[in-house]
C-alpha positions in Angstrom: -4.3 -18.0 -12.7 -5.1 -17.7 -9.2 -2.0 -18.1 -6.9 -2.6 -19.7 -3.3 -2.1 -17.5 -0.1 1.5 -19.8 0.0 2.5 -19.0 -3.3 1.6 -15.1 -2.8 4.0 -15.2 0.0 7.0 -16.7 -2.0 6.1 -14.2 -4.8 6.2 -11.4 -2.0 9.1 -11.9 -0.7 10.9 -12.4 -4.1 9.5 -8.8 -4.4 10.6 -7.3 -1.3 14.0 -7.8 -3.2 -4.9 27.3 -19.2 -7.3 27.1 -16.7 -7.8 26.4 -20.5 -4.8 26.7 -23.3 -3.7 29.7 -23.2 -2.9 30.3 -18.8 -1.5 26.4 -19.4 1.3 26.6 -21.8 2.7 28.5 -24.2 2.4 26.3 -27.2 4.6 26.2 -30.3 2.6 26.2 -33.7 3.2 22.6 -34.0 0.8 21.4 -36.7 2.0 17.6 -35.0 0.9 18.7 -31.5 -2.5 17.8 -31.2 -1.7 14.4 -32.0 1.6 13.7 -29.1 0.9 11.1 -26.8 2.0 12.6 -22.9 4.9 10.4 -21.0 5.3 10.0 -17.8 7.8 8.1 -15.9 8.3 7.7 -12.2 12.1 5.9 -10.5 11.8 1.9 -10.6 12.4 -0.5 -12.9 15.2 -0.1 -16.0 14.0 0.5 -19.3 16.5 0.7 -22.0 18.7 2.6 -18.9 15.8 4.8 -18.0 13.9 3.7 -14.8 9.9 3.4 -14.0 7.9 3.1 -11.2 4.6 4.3 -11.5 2.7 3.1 -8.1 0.6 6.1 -8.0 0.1 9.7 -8.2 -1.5 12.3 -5.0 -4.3 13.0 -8.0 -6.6 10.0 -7.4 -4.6 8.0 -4.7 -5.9 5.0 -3.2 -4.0 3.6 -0.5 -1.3 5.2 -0.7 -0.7 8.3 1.1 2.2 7.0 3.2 4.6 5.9 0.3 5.3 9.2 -1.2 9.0 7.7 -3.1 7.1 5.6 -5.5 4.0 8.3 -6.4 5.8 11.4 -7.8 5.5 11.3 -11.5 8.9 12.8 -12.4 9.7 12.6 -16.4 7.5 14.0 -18.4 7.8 13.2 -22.6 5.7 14.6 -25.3 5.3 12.7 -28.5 5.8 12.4 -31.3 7.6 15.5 -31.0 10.3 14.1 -28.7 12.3 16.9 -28.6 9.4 19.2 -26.8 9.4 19.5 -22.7 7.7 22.2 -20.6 9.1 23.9 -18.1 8.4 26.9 -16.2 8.9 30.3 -17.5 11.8 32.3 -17.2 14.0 29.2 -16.6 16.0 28.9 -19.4 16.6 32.8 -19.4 17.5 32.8 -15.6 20.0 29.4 -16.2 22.0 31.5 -19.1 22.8 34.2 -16.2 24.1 31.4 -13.7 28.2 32.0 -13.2 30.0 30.3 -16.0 31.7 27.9 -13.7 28.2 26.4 -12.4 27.5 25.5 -16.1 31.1 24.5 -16.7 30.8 21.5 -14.5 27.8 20.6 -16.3 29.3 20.7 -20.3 32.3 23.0 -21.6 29.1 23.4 -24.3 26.9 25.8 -22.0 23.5 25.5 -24.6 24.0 21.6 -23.7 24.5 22.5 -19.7 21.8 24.3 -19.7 19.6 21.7 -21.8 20.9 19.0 -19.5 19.2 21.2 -16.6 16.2 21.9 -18.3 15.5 18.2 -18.7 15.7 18.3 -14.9 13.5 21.1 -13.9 11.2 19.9 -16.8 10.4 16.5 -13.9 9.0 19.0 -11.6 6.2 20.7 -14.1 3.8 18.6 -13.2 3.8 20.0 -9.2 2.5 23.1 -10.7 -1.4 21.2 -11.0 -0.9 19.1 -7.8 -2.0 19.6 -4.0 2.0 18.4 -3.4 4.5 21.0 -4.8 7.3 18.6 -4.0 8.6 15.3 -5.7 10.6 12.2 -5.2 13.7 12.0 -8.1 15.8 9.3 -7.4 19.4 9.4 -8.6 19.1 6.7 -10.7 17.2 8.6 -12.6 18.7 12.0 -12.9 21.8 10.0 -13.6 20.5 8.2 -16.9 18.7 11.7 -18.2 22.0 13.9 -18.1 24.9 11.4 -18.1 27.4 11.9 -21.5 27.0 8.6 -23.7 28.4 5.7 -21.8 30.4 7.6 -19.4 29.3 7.2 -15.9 30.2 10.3 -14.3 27.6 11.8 -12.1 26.7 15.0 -13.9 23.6 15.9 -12.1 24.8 17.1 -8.7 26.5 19.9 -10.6 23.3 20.3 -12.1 21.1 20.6 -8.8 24.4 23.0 -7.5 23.8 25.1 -10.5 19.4 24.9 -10.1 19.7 25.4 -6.1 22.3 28.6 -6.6 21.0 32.2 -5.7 21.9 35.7 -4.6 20.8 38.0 -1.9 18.2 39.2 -4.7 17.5 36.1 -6.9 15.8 32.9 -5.8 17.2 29.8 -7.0 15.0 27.6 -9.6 14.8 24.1 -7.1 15.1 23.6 -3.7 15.3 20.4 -2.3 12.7 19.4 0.8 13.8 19.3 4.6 12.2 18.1 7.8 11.8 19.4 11.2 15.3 19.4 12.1 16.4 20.9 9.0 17.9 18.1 7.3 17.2 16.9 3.8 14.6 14.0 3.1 17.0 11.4 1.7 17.2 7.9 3.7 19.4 5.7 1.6 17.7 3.0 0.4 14.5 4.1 1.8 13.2 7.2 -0.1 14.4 9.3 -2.8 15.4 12.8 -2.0 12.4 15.5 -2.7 12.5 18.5 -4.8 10.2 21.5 -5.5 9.9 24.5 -7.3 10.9 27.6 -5.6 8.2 30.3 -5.2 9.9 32.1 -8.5 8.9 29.7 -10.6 6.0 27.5 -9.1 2.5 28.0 -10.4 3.9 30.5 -13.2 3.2 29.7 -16.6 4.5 26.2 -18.5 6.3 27.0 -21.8 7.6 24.7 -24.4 11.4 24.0 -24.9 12.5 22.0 -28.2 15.9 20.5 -27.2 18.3 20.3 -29.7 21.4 18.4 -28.4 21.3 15.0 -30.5 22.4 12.8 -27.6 20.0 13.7 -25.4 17.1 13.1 -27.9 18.5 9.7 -28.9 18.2 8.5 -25.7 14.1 9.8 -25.6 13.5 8.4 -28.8 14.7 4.4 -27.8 13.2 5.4 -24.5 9.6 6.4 -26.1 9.6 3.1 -28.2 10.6 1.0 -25.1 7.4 2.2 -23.1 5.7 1.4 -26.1 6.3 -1.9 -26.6 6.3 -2.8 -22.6 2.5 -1.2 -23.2 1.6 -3.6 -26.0 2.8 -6.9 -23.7 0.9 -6.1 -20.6 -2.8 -6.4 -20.8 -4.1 -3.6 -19.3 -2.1 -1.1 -20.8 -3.3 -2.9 -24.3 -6.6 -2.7 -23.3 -5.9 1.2 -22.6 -4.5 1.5 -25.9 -7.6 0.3 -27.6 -9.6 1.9 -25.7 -8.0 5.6 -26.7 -9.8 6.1 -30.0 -13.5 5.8 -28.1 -12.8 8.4 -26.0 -14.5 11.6 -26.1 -13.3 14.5 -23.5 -15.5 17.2 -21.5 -14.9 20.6 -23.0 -13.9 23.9 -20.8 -17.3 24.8 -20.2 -18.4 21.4 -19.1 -15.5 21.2 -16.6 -16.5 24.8 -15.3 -20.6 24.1 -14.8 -19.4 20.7 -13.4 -17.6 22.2 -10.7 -20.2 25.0 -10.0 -22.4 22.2 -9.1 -19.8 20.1 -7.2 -18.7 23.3 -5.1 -22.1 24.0 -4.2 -22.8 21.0 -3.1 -19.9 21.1 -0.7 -17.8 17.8 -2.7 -15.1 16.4 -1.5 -12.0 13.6 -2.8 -11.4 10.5 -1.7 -8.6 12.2 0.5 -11.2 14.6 1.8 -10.6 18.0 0.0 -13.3 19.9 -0.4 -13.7 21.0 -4.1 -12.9 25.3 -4.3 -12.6 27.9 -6.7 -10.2 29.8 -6.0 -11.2 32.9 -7.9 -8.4 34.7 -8.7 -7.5 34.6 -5.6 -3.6 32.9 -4.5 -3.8 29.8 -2.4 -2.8 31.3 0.6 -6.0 33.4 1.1 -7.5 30.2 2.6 -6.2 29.8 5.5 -7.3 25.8 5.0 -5.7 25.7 2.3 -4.4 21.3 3.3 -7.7 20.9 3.4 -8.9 22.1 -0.2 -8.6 20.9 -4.0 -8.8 23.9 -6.3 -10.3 24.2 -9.5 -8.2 25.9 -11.2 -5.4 23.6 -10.9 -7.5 20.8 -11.8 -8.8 21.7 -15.0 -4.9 22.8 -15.7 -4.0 19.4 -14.7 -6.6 17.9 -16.9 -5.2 20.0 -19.7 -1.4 19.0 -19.0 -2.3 15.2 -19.5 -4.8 15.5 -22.6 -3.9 18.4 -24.5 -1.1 16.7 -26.2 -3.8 13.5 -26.5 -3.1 10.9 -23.8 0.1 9.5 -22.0 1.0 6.0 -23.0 0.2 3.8 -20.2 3.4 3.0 -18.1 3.4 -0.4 -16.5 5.2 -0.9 -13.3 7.4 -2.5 -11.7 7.4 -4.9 -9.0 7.3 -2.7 -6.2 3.8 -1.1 -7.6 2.7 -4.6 -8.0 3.0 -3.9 -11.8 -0.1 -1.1 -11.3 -0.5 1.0 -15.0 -0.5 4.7 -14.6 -2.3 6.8 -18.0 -3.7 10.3 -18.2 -6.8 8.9 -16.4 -5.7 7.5 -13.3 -3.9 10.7 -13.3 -7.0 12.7 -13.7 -9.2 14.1 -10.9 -11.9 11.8 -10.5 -14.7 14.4 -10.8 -13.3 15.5 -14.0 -13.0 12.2 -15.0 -16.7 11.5 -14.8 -17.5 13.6 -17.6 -15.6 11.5 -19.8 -17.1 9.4 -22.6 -16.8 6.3 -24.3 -18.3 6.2 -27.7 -20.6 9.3 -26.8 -21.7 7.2 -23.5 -21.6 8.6 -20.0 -19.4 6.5 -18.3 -20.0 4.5 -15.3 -17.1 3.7 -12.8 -17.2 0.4 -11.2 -15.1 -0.8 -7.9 -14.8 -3.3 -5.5 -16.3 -2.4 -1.8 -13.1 -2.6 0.2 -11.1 -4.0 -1.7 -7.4 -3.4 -0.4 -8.7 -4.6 3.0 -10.3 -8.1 1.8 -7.6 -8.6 -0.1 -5.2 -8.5 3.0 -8.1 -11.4 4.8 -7.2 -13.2 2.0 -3.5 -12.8 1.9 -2.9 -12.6 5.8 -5.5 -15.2 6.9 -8.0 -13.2 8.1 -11.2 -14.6 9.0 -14.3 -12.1 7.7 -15.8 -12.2 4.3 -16.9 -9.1 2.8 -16.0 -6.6 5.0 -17.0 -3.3 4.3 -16.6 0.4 4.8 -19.6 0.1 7.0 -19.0 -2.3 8.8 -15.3 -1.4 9.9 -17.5 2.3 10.4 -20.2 0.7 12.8 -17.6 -1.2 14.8 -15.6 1.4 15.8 -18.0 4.4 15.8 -16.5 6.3 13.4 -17.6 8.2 10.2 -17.6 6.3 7.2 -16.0 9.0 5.1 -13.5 8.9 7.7 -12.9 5.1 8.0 -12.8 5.4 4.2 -9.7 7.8 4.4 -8.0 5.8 6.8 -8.4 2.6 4.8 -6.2 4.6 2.2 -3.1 4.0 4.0 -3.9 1.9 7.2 -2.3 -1.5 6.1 0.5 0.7 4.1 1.9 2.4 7.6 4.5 1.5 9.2 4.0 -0.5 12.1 3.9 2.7 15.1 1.7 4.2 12.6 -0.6 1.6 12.7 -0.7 1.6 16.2 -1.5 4.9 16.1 -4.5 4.6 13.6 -8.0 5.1 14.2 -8.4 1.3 12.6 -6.1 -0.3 14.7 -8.7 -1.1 17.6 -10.9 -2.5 14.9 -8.8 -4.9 13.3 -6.9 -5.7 16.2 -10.2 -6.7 17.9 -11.5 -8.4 15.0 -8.6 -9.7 13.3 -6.0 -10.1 15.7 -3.8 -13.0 14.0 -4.1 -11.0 11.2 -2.8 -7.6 12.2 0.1 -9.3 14.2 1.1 -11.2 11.2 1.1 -7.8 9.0 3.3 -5.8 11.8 5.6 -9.1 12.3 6.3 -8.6 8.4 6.5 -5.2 8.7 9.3 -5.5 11.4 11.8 -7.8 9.5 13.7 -4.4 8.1 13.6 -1.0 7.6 12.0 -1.0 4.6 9.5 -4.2 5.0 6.7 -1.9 6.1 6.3 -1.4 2.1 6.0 -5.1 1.6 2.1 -5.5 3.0 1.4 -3.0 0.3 3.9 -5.0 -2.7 2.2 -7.6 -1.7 -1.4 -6.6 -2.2 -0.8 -4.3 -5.4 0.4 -7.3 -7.1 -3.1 -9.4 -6.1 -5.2 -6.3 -7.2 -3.2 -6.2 -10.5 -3.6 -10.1 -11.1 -7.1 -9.4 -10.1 -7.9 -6.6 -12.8 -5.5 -8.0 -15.7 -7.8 -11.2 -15.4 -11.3 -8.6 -15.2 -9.8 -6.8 -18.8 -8.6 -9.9 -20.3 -12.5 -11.3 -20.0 -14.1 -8.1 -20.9 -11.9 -7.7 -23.9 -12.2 -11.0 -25.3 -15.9 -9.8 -25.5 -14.5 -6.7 -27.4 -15.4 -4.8 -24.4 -12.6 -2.2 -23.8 -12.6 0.0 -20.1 -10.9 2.4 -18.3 -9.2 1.6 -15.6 -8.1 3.1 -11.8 -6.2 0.5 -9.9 -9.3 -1.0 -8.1 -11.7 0.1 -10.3 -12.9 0.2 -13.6 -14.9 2.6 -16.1 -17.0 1.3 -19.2 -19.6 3.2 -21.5 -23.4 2.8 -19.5 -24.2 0.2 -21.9 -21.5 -2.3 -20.9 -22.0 -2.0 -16.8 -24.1 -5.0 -16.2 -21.6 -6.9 -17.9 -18.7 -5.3 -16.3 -20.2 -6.0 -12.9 -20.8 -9.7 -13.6 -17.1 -10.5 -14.3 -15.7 -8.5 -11.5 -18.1 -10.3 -9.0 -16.8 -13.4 -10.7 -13.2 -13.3 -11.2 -12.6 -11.9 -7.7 -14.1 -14.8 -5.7 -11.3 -16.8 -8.0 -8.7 -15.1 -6.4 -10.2 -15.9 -3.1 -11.2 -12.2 -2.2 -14.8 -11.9 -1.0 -15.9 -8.4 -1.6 -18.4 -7.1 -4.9 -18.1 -4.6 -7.5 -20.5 -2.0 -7.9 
């Protein structure tokens, strides 16, 4: 159903409300774990008391740079083995030799205290693959992974006391993120505080821990079959579902002579890293080193969300506009590429410009198809550049759109439009998100309607927020309902 621009405001506002195996992990000899579906969970909505909130990850963003609280994947599950987490090594060794009162506060049981912080730490393995060693965990969450039964006394501060403590000669395992002044990142009801690894333990080696306090593995087990059933009511994560058993991954050696050929070539990502190798050397021999994705910790990455077989989708919540996040959206895109459905290459299909004809059609702008190009021509800028901008323009707050190398463009071109996005922007502290709530939810309504055609044709696709990928064989096809389900929705752009 297509919702008129009125409508999309009401619902708005309602809103606003190893490099191969063995340098990877350390694996158990698990006959069950080639077959354990990978879980990830970000802070959001409730779930049988845990919380979700998948909007997106730093992997594959698409506009959305500037909302780091919602992106940070931060609780990793392996199944059917829901007792397994990874963590980095020496943790649990290094937690056993913390003073006894640290653990004390946790549990009088110190193998439980320490479990309890090991479900903790085990949210941050996934840094150890990403450009972004730090991540968003919002108390909400920490609260439902450690708290006893259905007492609700905060336990995890003592547990971030205990993973912060050091001495003169020992690091501790977390830190948590400060700004310029020195002051932690937390802004109450803004942004979640952000926590890294410290240099001990961050890109060491993932090992696998099998937790054995019975509570705690109660609470994974209802969790697992919560996701799994919010998966089989939404229709893109369906779709995903179905679409698992065609899939057909790119072994080491394909991901290696891939990359030779991208690096040569000079490739970069949407966010405009250029592809590297790091070649046994650390990442701070480049001096660049913002600027660069690395190899390395790409394929790892790839590993850490198929090894185990793939995550189940997670839908999400309002404020990601119910966006689905799965091993592939999670995947960098060049290694995604090699991917194949029912021994097809793949083709990816997207919308030109989406994100920015979908604000025309939600703000009352007056253009049709705008384009890369054309936003590129009018303000003399490069189009890889304009491209990166559009990530995050209409996602900034309101000084940071200002400060934009769009702003002339759209302010020139648009100018109702832009004033009615930074009026929106202005009404609180946190409305700035609501432009981007706002046109999450319209993408999502967009693609659910794409997959619910395709599929009703037994077509099954992959899917990356604004895009989608299919087996060669089904592009035309593909193509044709995008073009036509988008112009429903009273968004003039095309696939392609």
């Amino acid at each position: 159903m297509v919702i008129p621009n009125n409508e999309a405001q009401n619902t708005a506002e309602n809103i606003a409300k190893s490099v191969c195996n063995e340098n990877l992990i350390n694996l158990s000899t698990s006959s069950s774990f080639l077959i354990s579906p990978l879980i990830y969970v970000t802070d959001g909505s409730t779930v049988d008391g845990f919380t979700i909130d998948p909007v997106n990850t730093g992997v594959v963003g698409q506009y959305d740079s500037e909302i780091p609280d919602e992106i940070q994947v931060s609780y990793p599950l392996f199944f059917p083995n829901v007792s397994t987490i990874l963590i980095p090594k020496k943790v649990q060794r290094n937690l056993g030799r913390i003073p006894k009162k640290y653990l004390e506060n946790i549990d009088n049981d110190k193998t439980i205290a320490i479990e309890k912080c090991l479900v903790i730490v085990s949210n941050l393995s996934s840094t150890m693959f990403d450009d972004n060693r730090w991540k968003s965990l919002s108390s909400t969450l920490m609260h439902e992974q450690t708290k006893k039964g259905n007492d609700n006394t905060f336990i995890y501060p003592h547990i971030i006391k205990a993973l912060k403590y050091s001495t003169n000669n020992t690091e501790g395992i977390i830190k948590v993120k400060e700004n310029e002044f020195g002051n932690e990142t937390y802004q109450e009801g803004v942004s979640s505080k952000e926590y890294g690894l410290t240099d001990t333990y961050y890109k060491t080696r993932l090992v696998e821990y099998n937790i054995k306090n019975k509570e705690i593995l109660h609470k994974r087990n209802k969790f697992f079959y919560s996701l799994v059933k919010k998966a089989k009511e939404n229709v893109i994560a369906n779709n995903l579902i179905d679409l698992y058993a065609k899939i057909d991954l790119p072994n080491y050696n394909d991901l290696v002579m891939e990359a030779k050929k991208l690096v040569k070539a000079k490739y970069k990502s949407k966010k405009g890293k250029t592809l590297t190798f790091l070649n046994k050397h650390s990442e701070s021999y480049f001096k660049d080193v913002s600027s660069r994705s690395f190899v390395e910790n790409n394929i790892k990455q790839f590993d850490y969300l198929t090894q185990r077989s793939f995550m189940v989708p997670i839908v999400g919540d309002e404020k990601s506009g119910g966006r689905v996040v799965d091993s592939f959206t999670l995947m960098p895109s060049w290694i995604r590429k090699l991917v194949k459905i029912d021994g097809e290459r793949i083709v990816e299909v997207d919308y030109k410009a989406l994100h920015p004809n979908i604000a025309i059609s939600i703000y009352g702008g007056s253009k049709k198809y705008l384009t890369h190009d054309i936003v590129a021509e009018g303000i003399n800028l490069d189009i890889s550049d304009v491209k990166i901008q559009h990530l995050s323009y209409f996602n900034k707050r309101v000084q940071g759109m200002k400060r934009s190398a769009l702003y002339d463009f759209y302010n020139e071109s648009e100018p109702l439009m832009n004033e009615t996005i930074m009026r929106e922007k202005q009404t609180s502290l946190k409305a700035h998100r609501i432009t981007s709530m706002r046109m999450f939810a319209k993408e999502v309504e967009i693609m659910t309607e794409c997959i619910k055609q395709l599929n009703s044709r037994g077509i099954y696709v992959g899917y990356v927020y604004d895009a989608l990928f299919c087996k060669e064989s089904d592009v035309e096809i593909v193509e044709q309902i995008m073009n036509k389900v988008v112009l429903e929705f009273n968004v003039y752009t095309t696939a392609h």
